[in-house]
C-alpha positions as CSV (number, residue, x, y, z in Angstrom):
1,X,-156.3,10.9,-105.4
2,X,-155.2,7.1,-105.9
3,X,-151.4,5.4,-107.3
4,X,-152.2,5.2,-111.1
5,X,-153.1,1.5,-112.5
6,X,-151.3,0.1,-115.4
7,X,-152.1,2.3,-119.1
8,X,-154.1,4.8,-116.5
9,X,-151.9,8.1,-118.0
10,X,-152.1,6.6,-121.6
11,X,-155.7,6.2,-121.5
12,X,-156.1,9.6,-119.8
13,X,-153.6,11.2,-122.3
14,X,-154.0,9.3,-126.1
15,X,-151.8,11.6,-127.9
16,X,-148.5,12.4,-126.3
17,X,-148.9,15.2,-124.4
18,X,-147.4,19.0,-125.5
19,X,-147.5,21.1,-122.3
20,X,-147.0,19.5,-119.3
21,X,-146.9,21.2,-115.9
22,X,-145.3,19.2,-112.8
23,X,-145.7,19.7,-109.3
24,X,-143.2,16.6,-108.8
25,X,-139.2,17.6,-108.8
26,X,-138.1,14.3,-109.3
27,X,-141.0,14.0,-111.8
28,X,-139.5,17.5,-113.5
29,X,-136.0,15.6,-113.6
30,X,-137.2,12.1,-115.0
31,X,-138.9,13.7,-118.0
32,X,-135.6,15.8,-118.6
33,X,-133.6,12.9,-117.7
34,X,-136.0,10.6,-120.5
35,X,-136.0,13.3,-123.3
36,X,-139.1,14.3,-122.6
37,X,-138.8,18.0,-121.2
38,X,-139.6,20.1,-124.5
39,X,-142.9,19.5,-122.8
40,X,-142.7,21.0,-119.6
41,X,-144.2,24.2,-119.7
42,X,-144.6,24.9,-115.7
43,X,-142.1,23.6,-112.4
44,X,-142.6,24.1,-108.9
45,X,-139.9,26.2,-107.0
46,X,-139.0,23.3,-105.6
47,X,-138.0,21.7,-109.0
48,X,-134.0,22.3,-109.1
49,X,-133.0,19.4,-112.3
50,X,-131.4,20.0,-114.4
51,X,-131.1,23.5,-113.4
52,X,-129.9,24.7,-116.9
53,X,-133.0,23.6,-118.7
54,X,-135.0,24.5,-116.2
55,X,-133.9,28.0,-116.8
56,X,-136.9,30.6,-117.9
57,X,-139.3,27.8,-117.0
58,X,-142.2,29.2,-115.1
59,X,-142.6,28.9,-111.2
60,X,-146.1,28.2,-110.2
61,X,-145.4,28.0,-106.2
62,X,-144.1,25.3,-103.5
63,X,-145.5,21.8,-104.1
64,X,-148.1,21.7,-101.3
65,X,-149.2,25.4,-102.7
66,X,-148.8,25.5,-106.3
67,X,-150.9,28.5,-107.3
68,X,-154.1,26.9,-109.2
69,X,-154.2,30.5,-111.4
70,X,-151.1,30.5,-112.7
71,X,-151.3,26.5,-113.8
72,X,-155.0,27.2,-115.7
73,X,-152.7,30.1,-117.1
74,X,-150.5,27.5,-119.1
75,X,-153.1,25.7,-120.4
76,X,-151.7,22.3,-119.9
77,X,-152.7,19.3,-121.2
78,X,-151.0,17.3,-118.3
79,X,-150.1,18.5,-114.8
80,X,-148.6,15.8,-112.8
81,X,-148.9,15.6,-108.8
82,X,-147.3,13.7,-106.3
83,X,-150.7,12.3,-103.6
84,X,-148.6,13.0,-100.5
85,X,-146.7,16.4,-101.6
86,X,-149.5,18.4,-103.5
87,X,-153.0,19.3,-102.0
88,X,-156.0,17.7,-103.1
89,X,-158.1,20.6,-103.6
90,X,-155.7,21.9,-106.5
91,X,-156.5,18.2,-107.7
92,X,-160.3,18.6,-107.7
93,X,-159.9,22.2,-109.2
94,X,-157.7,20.7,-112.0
95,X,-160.4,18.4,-112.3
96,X,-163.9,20.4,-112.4
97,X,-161.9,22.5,-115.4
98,X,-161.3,19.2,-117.7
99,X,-157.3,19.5,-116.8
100,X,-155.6,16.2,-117.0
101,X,-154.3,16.0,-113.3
102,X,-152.6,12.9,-112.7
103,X,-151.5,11.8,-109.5
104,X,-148.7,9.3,-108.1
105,X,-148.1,8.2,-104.9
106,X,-145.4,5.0,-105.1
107,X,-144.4,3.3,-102.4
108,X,-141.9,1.0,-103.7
109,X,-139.2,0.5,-106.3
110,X,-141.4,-0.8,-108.6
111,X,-144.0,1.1,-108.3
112,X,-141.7,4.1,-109.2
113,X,-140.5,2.3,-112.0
114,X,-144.1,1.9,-113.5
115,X,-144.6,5.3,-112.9
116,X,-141.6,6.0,-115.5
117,X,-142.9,3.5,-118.1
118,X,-146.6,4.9,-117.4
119,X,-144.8,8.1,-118.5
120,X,-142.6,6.8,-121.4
121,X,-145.7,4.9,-122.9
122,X,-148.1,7.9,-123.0
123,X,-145.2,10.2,-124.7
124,X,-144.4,7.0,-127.1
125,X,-141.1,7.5,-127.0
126,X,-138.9,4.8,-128.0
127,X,-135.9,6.1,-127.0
128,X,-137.1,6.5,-122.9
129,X,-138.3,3.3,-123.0
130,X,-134.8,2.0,-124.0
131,X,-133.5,4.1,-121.1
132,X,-135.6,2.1,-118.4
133,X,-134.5,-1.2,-119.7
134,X,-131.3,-0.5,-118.8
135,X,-132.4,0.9,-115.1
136,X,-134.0,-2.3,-114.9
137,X,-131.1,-4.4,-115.7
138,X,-128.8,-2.0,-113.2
139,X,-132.1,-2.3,-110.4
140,X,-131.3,-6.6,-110.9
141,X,-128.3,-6.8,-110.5
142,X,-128.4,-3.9,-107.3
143,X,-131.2,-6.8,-106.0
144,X,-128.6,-9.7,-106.6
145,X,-125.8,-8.3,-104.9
146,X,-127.6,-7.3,-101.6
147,X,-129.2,-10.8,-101.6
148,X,-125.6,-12.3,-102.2
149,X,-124.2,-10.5,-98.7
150,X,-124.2,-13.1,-95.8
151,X,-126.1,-10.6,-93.6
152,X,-127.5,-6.7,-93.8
153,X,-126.6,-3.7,-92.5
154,X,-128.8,-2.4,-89.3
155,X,-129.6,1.3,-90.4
156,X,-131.5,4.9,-88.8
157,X,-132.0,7.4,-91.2
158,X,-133.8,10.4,-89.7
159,X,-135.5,12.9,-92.1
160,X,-137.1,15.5,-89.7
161,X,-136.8,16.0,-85.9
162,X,-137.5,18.3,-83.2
163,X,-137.8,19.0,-79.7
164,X,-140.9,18.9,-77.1
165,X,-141.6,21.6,-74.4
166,X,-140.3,19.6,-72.0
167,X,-136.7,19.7,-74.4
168,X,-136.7,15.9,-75.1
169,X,-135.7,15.6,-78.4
170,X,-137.4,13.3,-81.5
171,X,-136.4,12.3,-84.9
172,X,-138.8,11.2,-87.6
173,X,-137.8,8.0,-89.6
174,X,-139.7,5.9,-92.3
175,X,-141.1,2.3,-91.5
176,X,-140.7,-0.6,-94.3
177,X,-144.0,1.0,-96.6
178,X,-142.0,3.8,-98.2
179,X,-140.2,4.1,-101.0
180,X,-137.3,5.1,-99.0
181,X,-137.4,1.8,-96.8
182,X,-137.6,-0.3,-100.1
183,X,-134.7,1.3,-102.1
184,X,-132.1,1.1,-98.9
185,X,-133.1,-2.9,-98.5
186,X,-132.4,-2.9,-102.2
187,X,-129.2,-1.2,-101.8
188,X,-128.4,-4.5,-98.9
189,X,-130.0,-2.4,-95.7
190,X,-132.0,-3.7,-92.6
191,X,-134.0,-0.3,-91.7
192,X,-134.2,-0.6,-87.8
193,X,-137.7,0.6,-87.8
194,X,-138.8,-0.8,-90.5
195,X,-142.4,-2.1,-88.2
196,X,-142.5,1.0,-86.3
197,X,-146.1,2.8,-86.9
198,X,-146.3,6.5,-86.3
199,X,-149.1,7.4,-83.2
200,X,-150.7,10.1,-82.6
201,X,-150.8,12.3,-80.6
202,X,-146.5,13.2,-80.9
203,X,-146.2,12.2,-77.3
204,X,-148.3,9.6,-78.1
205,X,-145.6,8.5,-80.6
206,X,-142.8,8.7,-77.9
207,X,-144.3,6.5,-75.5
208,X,-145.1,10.0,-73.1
209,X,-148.8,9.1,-73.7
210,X,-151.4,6.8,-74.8
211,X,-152.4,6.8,-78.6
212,X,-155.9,8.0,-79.7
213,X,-158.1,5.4,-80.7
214,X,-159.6,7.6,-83.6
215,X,-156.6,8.9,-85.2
216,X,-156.3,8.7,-88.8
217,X,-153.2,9.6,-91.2
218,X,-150.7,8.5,-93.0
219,X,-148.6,6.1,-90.1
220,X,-145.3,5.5,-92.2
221,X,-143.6,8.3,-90.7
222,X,-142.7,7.4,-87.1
223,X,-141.0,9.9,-84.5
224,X,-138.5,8.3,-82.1
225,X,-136.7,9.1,-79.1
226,X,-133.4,8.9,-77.9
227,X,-133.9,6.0,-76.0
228,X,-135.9,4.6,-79.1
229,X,-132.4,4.7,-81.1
230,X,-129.8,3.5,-78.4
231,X,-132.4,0.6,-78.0
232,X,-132.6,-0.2,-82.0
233,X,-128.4,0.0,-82.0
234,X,-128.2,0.7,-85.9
235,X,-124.8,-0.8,-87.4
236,X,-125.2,2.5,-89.9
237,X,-127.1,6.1,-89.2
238,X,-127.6,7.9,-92.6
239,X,-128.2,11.5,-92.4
240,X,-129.6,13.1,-95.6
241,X,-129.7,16.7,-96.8
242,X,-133.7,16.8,-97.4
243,X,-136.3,16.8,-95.9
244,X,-134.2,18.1,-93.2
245,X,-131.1,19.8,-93.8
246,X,-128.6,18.0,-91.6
247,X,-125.0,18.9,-91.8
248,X,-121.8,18.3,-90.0
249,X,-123.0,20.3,-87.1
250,X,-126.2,18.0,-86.7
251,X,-124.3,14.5,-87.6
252,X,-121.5,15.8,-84.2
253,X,-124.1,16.6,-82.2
254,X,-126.2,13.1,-82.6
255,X,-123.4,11.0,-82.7
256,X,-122.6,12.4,-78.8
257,X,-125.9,11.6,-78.0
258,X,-126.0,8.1,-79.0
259,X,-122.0,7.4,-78.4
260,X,-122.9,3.8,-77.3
261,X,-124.5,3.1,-80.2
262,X,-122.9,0.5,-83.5
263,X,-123.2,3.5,-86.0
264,X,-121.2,5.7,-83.9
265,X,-118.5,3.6,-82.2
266,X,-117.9,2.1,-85.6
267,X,-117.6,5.2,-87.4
268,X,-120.4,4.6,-89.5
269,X,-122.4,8.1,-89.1
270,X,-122.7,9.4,-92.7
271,X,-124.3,12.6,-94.3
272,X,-126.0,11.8,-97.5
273,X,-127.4,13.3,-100.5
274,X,-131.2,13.1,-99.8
275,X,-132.4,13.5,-103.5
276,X,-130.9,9.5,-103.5
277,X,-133.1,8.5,-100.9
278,X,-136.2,10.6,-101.4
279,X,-136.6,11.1,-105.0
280,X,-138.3,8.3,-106.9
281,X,-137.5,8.3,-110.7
282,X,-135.1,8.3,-112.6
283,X,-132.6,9.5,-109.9
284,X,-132.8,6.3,-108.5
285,X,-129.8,5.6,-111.6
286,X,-127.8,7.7,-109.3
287,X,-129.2,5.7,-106.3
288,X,-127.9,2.4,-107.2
289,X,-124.7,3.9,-108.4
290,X,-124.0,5.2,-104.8
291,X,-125.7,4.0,-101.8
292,X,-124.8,0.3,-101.6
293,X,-121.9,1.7,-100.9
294,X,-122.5,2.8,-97.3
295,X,-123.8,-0.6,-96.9
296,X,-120.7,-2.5,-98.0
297,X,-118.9,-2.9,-94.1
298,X,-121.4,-4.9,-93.0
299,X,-120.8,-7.4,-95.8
300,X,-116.9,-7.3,-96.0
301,X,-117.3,-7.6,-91.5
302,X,-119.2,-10.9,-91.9
């Protein structure tokens, strides 16, 4: 499975498509969001938005088990997958049975953007493509203002952690090849781990051991330690809702752990709608609309 090149879905797909499954939720919102869900035949139970439309849809499993029957049931014309959330053998099934699959796999704002016009273009709808001109011009001028603040915010955003044998504690961040890590520098932040490659084995990762030579795997997804963190000193810790659900509880408990640190003396320890962060299309409207935001101190500081 490979990111799609430019007029990849449109030559796959050259008549709009009329029953699409998708095994992306912010795939399932965009095509809502762009006036395109009369299409959508099939969801994930993952896919929450828009939660009215999505009413009576059919469920067809989690994204990294969609159930292969039940798709080849809808007889789709289109079933879009996401390369790091849906398995590849459901792929190749799709495949060997003459199913459009087409897969995404963005790692940047602009990739996600050419993702929605790949998706606009193959429906030819007029109207969506309107709609995306206008997230362009809002994506600009979210560019120009970050690159207009003397200096950026220092930030730690977690999206997983856990706790070894031994009960040292890790949390998993994102380095600067994510989509993630792209839209926050976009929105005027400094991710504080933005080099950091994951290593494997965990302890590996956390300094406990050394590396393996052989390991393979995707390395954007590094797990810290504590004394990782304190070192970094983010200005800003962001703690989103999804992947991992942290809460009130978890944001108390970190911020006692790293009470030396910027984020927390400055009060600058927030909880934060993950779908902003995580979900690439047209959610990133939403995006711009709110995260500069927690950037902003930094700027108005000096």
């Amino acid at each position: 499975m490979s990111m799609p090149g430019a007029g990849e879905l449109q030559a796959l797909c050259p008549r709009p498509p009329q029953r699409v499954v998708s095994l992306v939720p912010s795939l399932t919102e965009s095509l809502f969001d762009m006036g395109l869900g009369a299409a959508v035949v099939g969801v994930t139970d993952y896919c929450t938005s828009p939660a009215a439309a999505l009413q009576g849809v059919p469920r067809l499993g989690g994204a990294k088990n969609p159930r292969l029957k039940d798709i080849l049931a809808l007889h789709p014309d289109l079933v879009l997958m996401n390369q790091e959330e849906n398995p590849l053998p459901v792929y190749q099934a799709l495949r060997e049975r003459g199913v459009v699959a087409w897969v995404v796999f963005p790692k940047s704002v602009s990739q996600a953007l050419d993702v929605l016009w790949e998706l606009a273009g193959a429906f030819q709808s007029q109207a969506a493509l309107l709609q995306l001109q206008a997230l362009e011009r809002a994506l600009d001028w979210a560019r120009a203002a970050a690159e207009a603040r003397p200096r950026r915010a220092r930030y730690f955003c977690p999206i997983w952690q856990g706790t070894l044998a031994s009960g040292q504690g890790w949390w998993m961040t994102f380095n600067q090849d994510t989509y993630m890590s792209d839209l926050l520098a976009i929105c005027g932040g400094e991710n504080a781990f933005a080099g950091r490659e994951r290593r494997q084995p965990l302890e590996a990762d956390l300094g406990l051991a050394p590396p393996r030579e052989d390991a393979g795997g995707d390395r954007r997804y590094p797990r810290v330690s504590l004394e990782e963190i304190r070192a970094a000193d983010p200005e800003l810790i962001l703690l989103p809702d999804e992947p991992y659900a942290y809460d009130a509880a978890h944001k108390e408990a970190l911020s006692a752990l790293l009470e030396g640190v910027s984020a927390v003396r400055e009060g600058r320890v927030h909880l934060v709608e993950g779908s902003l962060i995580a979900w690439h299309g047209t959610r990133l409207g939403q995006a711009l609309q709110f995260l500069p935001a927690f950037f902003l101190p930094a700027f108005i500081d000096g």
